[in-house]
ROPA-969717 format. One record per residue (C-alpha): residue in three letters; x, y, z. Coordinates in pm, whole numbers, padded with zeros to 5 digits, always signed. Last residue first. Example, Ala and Ser with C-alpha at 12.3 -4.5 7.8 and 13.67 -1.06 7.14 Angstrom:
# residues 2
ser+01367-00106+00714;ala+01230-00450+00780;
# end
This chain:
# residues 394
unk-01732+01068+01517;unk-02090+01068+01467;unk-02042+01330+01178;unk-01771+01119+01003;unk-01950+00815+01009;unk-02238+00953+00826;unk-01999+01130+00594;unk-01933+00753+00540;unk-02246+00635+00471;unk-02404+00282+00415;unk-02635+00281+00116;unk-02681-00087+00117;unk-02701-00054-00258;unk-02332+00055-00296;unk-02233-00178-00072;unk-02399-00461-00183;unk-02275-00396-00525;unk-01900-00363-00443;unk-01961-00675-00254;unk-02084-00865-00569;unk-01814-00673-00807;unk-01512-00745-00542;unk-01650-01134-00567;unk-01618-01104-00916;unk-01307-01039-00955;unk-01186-01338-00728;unk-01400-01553-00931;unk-01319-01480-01248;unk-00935-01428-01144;unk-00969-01795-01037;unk-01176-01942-01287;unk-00934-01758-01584;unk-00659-01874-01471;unk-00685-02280-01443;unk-00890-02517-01205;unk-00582-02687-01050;unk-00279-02494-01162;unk-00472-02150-01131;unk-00499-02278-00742;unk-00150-02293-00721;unk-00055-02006-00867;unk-00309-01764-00671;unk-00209-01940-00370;unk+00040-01716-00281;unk+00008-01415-00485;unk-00332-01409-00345;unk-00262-01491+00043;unk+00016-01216+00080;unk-00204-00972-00090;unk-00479-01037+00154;unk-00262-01043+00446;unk-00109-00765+00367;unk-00384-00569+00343;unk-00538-00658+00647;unk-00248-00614+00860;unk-00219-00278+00695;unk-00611-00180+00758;unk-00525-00343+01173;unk-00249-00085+01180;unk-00475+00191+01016;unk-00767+00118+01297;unk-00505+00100+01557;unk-00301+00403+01473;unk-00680+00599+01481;unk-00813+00491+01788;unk-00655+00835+02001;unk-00777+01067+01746;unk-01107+00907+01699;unk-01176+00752+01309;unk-01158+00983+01045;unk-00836+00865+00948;unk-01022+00554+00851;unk-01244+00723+00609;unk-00986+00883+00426;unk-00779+00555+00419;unk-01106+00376+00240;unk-01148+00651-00005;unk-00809+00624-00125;unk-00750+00310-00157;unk-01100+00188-00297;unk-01040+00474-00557;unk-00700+00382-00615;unk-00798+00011-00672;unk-01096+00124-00923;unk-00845+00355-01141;unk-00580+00129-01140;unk-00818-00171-01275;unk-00954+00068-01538;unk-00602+00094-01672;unk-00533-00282-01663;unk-00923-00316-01860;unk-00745-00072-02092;unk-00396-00211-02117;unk-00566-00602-02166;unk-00795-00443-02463;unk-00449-00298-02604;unk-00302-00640-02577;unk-00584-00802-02768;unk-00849-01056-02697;unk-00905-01004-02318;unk-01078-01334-02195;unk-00847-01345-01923;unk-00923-00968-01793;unk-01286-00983-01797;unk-01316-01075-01389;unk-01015-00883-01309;unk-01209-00542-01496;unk-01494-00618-01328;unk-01329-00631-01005;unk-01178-00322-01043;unk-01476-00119-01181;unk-01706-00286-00902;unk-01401-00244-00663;unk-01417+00179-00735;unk-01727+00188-00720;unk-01785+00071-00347;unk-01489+00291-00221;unk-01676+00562-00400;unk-02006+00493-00224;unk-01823+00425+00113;unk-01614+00799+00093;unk-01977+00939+00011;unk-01896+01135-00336;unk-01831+01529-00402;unk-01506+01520-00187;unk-01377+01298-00464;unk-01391+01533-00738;unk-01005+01660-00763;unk-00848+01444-00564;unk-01031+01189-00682;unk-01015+01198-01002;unk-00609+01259-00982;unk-00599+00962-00779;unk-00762+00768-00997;unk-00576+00871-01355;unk-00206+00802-01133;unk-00356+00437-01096;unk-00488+00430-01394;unk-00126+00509-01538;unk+00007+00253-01282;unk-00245-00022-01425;unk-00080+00065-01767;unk+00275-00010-01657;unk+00141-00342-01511;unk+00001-00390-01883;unk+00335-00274-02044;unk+00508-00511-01795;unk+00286-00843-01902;unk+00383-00752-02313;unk+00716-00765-02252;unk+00707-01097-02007;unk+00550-01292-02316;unk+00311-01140-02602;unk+00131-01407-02672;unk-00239-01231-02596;unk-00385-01541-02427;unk-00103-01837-02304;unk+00156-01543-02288;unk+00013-01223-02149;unk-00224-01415-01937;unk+00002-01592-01787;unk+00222-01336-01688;unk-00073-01161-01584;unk-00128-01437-01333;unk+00078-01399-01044;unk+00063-00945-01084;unk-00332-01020-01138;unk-00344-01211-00834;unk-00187-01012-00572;unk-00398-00716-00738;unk-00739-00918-00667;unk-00650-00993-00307;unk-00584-00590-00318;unk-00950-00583-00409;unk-01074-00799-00203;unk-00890-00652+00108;unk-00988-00300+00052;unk-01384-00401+00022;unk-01372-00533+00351;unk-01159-00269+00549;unk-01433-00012+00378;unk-01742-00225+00457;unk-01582-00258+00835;unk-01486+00115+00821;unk-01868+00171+00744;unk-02009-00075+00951;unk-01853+00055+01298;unk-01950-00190+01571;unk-01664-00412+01491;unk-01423-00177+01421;unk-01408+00058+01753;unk-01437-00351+01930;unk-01107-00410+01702;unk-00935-00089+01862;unk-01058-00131+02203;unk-00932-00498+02227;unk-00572-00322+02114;unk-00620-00080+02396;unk-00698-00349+02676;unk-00424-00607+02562;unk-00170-00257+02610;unk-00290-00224+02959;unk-00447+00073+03019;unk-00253+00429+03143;unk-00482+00719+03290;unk-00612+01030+03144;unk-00573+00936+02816;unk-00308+01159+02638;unk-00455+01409+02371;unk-00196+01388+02039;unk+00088+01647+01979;unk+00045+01883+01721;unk+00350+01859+01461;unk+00595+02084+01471;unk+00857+01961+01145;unk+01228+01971+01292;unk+01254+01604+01301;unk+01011+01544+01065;unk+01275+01657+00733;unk+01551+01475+00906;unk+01388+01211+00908;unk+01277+01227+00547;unk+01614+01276+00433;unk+01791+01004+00617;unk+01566+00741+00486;unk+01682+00837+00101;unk+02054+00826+00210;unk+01963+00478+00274;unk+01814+00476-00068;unk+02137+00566-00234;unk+02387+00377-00044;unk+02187+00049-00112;unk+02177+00160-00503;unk+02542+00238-00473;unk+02613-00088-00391;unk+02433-00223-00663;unk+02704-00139-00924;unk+02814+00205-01024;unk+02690+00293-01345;unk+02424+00047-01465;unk+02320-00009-01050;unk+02264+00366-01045;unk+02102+00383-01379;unk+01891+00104-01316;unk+01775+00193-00972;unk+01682+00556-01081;unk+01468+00379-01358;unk+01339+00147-01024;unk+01212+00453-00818;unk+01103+00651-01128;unk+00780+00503-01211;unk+00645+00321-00895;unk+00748+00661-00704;unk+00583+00866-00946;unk+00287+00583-00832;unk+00291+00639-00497;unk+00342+01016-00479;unk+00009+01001-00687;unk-00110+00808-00395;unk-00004+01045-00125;unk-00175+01294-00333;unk-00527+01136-00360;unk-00449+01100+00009;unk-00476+01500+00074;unk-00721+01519-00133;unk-00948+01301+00072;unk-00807+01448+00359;unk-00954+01818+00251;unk-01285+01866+00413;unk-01097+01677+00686;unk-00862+01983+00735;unk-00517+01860+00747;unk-00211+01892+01007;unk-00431+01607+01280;unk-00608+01449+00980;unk-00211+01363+00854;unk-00072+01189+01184;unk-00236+00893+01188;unk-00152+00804+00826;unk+00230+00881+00910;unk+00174+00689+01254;unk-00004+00375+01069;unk+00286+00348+00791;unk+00599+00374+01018;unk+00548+00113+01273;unk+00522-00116+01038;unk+00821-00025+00853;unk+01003-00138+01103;unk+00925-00500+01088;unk+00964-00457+00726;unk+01323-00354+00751;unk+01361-00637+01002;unk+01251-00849+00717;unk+01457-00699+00419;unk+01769-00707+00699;unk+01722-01090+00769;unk+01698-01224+00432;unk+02006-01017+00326;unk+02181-01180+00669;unk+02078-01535+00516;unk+02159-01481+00189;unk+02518-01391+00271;unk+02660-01189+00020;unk+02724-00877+00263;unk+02896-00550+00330;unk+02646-00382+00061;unk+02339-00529+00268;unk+02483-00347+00613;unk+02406+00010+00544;unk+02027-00067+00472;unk+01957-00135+00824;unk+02094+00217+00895;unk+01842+00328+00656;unk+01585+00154+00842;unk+01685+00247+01142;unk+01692+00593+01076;unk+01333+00630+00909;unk+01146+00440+01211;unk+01340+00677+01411;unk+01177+01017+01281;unk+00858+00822+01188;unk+00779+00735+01544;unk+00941+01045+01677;unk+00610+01239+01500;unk+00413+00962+01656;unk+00485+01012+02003;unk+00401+00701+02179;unk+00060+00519+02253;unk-00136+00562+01959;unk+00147+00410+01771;unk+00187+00119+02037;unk-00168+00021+01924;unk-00120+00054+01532;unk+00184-00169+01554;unk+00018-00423+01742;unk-00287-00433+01449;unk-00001-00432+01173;unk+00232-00687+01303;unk+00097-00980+01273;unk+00030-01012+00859;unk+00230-00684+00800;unk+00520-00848+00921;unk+00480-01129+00663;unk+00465-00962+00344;unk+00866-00821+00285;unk+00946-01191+00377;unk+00764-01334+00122;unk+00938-01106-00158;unk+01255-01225-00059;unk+01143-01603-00057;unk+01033-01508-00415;unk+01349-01397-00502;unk+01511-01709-00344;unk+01290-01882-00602;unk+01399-01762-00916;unk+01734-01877-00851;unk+02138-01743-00993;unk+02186-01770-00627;unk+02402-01481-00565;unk+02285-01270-00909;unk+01963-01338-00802;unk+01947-01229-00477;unk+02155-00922-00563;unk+01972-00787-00816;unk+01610-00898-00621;unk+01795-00625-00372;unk+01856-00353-00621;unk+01528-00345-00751;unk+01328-00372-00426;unk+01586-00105-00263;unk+01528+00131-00560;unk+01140+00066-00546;unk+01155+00140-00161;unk+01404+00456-00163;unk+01151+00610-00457;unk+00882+00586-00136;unk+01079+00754+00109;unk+01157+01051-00115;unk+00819+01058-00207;unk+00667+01050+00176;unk+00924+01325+00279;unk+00763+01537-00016;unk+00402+01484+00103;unk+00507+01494+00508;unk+00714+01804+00395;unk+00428+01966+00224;unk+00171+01877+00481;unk+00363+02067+00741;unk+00382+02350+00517;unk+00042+02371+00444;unk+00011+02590+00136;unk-00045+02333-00108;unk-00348+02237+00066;unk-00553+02547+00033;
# end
C-alpha cells in the first residue's frame, strides 16, 4: 500500500511543502515587482526569467543527475534556494530580484529530474502511476493555498515575511531527505564523457516511440495551457464580459479538473495503457481549447476549463509514469530533456500566443493549437502504441 511507504511519504509531504513555497514566492515577488516599478511589464520579464532555464537547462540537468547522488541533489538544491530567497527582502533593486528568481530557476532544474528519478527506485511500478496522481494533487493544494497563505502573510506582515516564509519552506524539505535512506543508484562500470551520456539520453528517446509520443503529446498540450492563461483574459472580456473576475474563476475551475484528474487516475489509471490515457487526455484538452472561444456563458467556459484540467493531468501524469520507467541510470536524462520540453513549449505559447492572436485573432489561434492536441491525440490513440509494452522491454 502506498500510504505506508515511509520514504514515499516524506518525498510526498516534502514535495507540498516545497510546492506552497513556489506559489507564495510567485505571489510575493510579482508584489514587489510591481509595487517597485508600478509596470505590468517588469512582471512579465519576471515571469520570463522563471521559463528560460528550463529551455537549456533541462536535458544537462538530467545528465549530471544520473551522474551524482540524487538524494544530495535535492538536499542542496533545497538549501540554496532558500538561501537564495534570504537576499530578496534586503533588496529593491530590480536587477538583483531579476537575478535571484533566475538563479532560483537554475537550481530548480536540478531538483525536478532527481525527485522524479528517484520515486520508481522507493515505489513499486504497479503503483507509480498512483504515486504521480498524488504528486499532482499536491500540485494543485499547492495552487490553492500557496498564494491564500501569501495574502495573509503579506496582509499582516508585509512581503518580507512572505520571502522568510517560503525560505523556511526549502529548509523543511531538506531536512526531511537528509535523513530519508534512499537506495543508491548502480554506478557504470567506468566513467564517459559527459557529451557521451547526454548523446545516450536523446539516442534512449529517439528509438523509443512511446516516450517520444508521450514527450510529444506533453508539449502540445502545455503549449495549449500557455495559451489559454494569455488568452482567457480575452476571452472572459471580449466573449463572456465578465473581465479579470470572471478569467480567475475559470483558471480556478481548470485547478478543480485538475485535482478531478488526478484523483481518476490515481484511482483507475493503472487499468489504462499509460500512452492510451496520455492520448485521451489531450483529445479532451484540446477539444476543450479548441471550443473554448466560442463558449457562450461563463458556466460553459468553467466546464470546458474543468475538462481542460482533467485532460492536462491525465497527459501529465501518464506521461511522467512512463518516463520513470525508463532505465535506472537514463532516467534523469529522459525527465531533464521532458522539463526542457515543457518549458519550452509553455515559454513559446504565452509568448507568441499574444502576438499572433493580434494578427489573426483568438479564437484561430486557440482553434488551432487545440486542435492540433486533438489530431495527435487521435493518432496516438489509433496507432495503438503501448506503454506497458515499453515497460516490459525495459
Amino acid at each position: 500500500m502506498i500510504f505506508k511507504n515511509t520514504k514515499f511519504q516524506v518525498l510526498l509531504f516534502s514535495e507540498m511543502v516545497s510546492l506552497i513555497g513556489d506559489r507564495i514566492l510567485a505571489v510575493a515577488l510579482v508584489i514587489l515587482v510591481y509595487d517597485i516599478t508600478g509596470s505590468a511589464a517588469t512582471v512579465s520579464i519576471l515571469m520570463m526569467l522563471k521559463a528560460i532555464p528550463s529551455l537549456f537547462l533541462g536535458s544537462v540537468a538530467g545528465a549530471m543527475v544520473d551522474r551524482l547522488n540524487r538524494k544530495w541533489v535535492m538536499v542542496f538544491s533545497n538549501l540554496t534556494q532558500g538561501a537564495l530567497v534570504l537576499i530578496i527582502p534586503f533588496t529593491n533593486e530590480l536587477l538583483v530580484i531579476y537575478g535571484v528568481y533566475f538563479l532560483l530557476s537554475v537550481v530548480n532544474q536540478f531538483f525536478i529530474p532527481a525527485r522524479a528519478a528517484t520515486l520508481p527506485s522507493i515505489v513499486p511500478e504497479k503503483s507509480l502511476m498512483a504515486a504521480n496522481s498524488l504528486f499532482s494533487m499536491a500540485f494543485v493544494g499547492a495552487i490553492a493555498l500557496g498564494p491564500m497563505i501569501a495574502g495573509v502573510l503579506i496582509e499582516a506582515y508585509g512581503t518580507s515575511a512572505a520571502f522568510f516564509a517560503d525560505s523556511f519552506t526549502f529548509l523543511v524539505p531538506a531536512v526531511a531527505v537528509a535523513f530519508l535512506a534512499l537506495p543508491q543508484k548502480s554506478k557504470p562500470l567506468q566513467q564517459s564523457r559527459f557529451v557521451d551520456e547526454l548523446r545516450a539520453g536523446f539516442s534512449y528517446i529517439s528509438q523509443n516511440p512511446t516516450i517520444r509520443a508521450a514527450l510529444f503529446l506533453s508539449g502540445l498540450v502545455y503549449m495549449g495551457i500557455g495559451a489559454v492563461s494569455v488568452l482567457g483574459i480575452v476571452i472572459a472580456d471580449k466573449v463572456l464580459g465578465v473581465g479579470a473576475g470572471g478569467y480567475g474563476m475559470m483558471m480556478s475551475s481548470m485547478g478543480v479538473g485538475m485535482l478531478v484528474g488526478a484523483i481518476a487516475a490515481g484511482k483507475w489509471g493503472r487499468q489504462f495503457d499509460t500512452i492510451q490515457l496520455a492520448s485521451a487526455g489531450a483529445i479532451m484538452a484540446g477539444a476543450a481549447i479548441a471550443i473554448l472561444p466560442f463558449a457562450t456563458s461563463l458556466y460553459f467556459a468553467f466546464a470546458l476549463n474543468l475538462v481542460l484540467g482533467a485532460g492536462m493531468v491525465f497527459v501529465q501524469t501518464s506521461a511522467n509514469t512512463l518516463f520513470q520507467t525508463s532505465p535506472e541510470e537514463l532516467r534523469g536524462r529522459v525527465m531533464g530533456v521532458a522539463q526542457s520540453l515543457m518549458g519550452a513549449a509553455s515559454f513559446l505559447a504565452m509568448g507568441f500566443a499574444g502576438f499572433v492572436a493580434e494578427w489573426i485573432g483568438f479564437a484561430p489561434v486557440l482553434t488551432l493549437v487545440g486542435g492540433g492536441s486533438v489530431v495527435a491525440g487521435g493518432f496516438f490513440f489509433a496507432a495503438g502504441l503501448s506503454g506497458r509494452q515499453a515497460t516490459r522491454e525495459k
